[in-house]
ROSE-825184 format. One line per 5 residues: their letters; for each residue x, y, z of N, C-alpha, C. Coordinates in steps of 0.001 Angstrom, whole numbers. Each point is the difference from the previous one (the first is absolute). Layout:
<sites>
a) X Y Z X Y Z X Y Z ~ ...
</sites>
This chain:
<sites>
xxxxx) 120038 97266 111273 1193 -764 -270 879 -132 1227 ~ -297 739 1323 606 -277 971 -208 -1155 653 ~ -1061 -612 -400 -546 -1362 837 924 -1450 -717 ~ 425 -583 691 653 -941 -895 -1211 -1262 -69 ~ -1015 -159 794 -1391 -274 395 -1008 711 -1303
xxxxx) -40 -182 -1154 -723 579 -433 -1703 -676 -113 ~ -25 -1643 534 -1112 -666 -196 -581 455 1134 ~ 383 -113 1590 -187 500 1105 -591 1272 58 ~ 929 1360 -483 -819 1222 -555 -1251 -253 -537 ~ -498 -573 -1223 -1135 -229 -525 -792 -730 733
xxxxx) 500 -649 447 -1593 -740 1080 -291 756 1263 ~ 1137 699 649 -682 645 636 -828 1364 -519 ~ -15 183 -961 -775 1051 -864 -1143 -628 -315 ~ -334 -785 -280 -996 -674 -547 -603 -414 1529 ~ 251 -458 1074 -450 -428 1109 -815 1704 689
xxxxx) 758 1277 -246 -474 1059 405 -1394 640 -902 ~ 294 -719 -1403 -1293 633 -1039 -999 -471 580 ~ -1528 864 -238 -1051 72 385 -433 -769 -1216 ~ -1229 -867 424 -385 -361 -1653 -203 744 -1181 ~ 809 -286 -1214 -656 924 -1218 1256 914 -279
xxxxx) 881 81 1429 1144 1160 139 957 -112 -656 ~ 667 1316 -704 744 -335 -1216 1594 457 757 ~ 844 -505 -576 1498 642 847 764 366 -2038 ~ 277 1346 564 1204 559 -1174 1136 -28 802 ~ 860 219 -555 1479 -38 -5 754 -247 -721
xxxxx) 1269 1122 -156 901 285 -879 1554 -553 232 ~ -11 -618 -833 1833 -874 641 1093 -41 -1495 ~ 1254 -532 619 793 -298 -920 301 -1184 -645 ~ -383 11 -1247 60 -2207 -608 1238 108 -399 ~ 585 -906 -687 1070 -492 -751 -214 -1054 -1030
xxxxx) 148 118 -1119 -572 -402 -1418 682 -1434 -68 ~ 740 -481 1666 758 -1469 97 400 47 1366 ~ -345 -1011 384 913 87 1594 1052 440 -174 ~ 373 397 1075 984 984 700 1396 -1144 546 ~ 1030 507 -988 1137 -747 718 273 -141 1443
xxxxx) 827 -605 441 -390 -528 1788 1353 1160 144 ~ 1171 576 -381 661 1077 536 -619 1076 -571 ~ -1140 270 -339 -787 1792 -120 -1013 -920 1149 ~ -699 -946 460 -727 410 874 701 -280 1185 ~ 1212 -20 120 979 13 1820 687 1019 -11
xxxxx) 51 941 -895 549 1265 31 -806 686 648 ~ 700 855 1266 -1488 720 495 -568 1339 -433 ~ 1330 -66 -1083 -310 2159 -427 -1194 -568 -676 ~ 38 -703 -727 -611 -347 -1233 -1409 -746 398 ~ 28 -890 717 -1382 -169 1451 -905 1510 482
xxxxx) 868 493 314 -391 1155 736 -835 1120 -1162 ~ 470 -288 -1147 -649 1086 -773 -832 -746 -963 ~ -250 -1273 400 -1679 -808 -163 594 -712 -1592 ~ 1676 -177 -392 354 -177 -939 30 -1901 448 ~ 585 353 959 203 -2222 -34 -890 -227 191
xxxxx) -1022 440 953 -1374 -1121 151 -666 488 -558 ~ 156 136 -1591 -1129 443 -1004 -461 -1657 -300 ~ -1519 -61 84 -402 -958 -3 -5 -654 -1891 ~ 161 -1143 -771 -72 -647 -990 -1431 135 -442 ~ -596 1059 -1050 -1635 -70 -9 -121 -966 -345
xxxxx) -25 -1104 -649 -617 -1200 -1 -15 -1145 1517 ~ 809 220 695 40 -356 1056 -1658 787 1041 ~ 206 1098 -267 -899 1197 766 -1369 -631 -541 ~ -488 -696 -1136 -797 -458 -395 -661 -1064 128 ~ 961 -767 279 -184 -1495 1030 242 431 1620
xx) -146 829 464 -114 209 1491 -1798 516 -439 ~ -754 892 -686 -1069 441 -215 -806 -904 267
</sites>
């Protein structure tokens, strides 16, 4: 959630997988996008709360 790049993150993950190669990872969603003052707050940035990504969003980046 620190990446405000979260499509960028994934392709370069996918550009590093070996064929067949699987990537886990554990993050923070939000059950609705994220109001635009929780993600410019930086306490709230910083503790992976604003750039919690929208899982349906996270699903169309897949």
């Amino acid at each position: 959630n620190l990446s405000p790049d979260k499509a960028a993150v994934l392709a370069g993950a996918y550009d590093l997988l070996k064929p067949g190669g699987e990537l886990y990872f554990a993050d923070v969603y939000a059950d609705r996008r994220v109001p635009e003052a929780v993600a410019a707050d930086p306490v709230l940035f910083g503790e992976c709360l604003g750039g919690a990504l929208y899982w349906n969003d996270f699903l169309n980046l897949a």
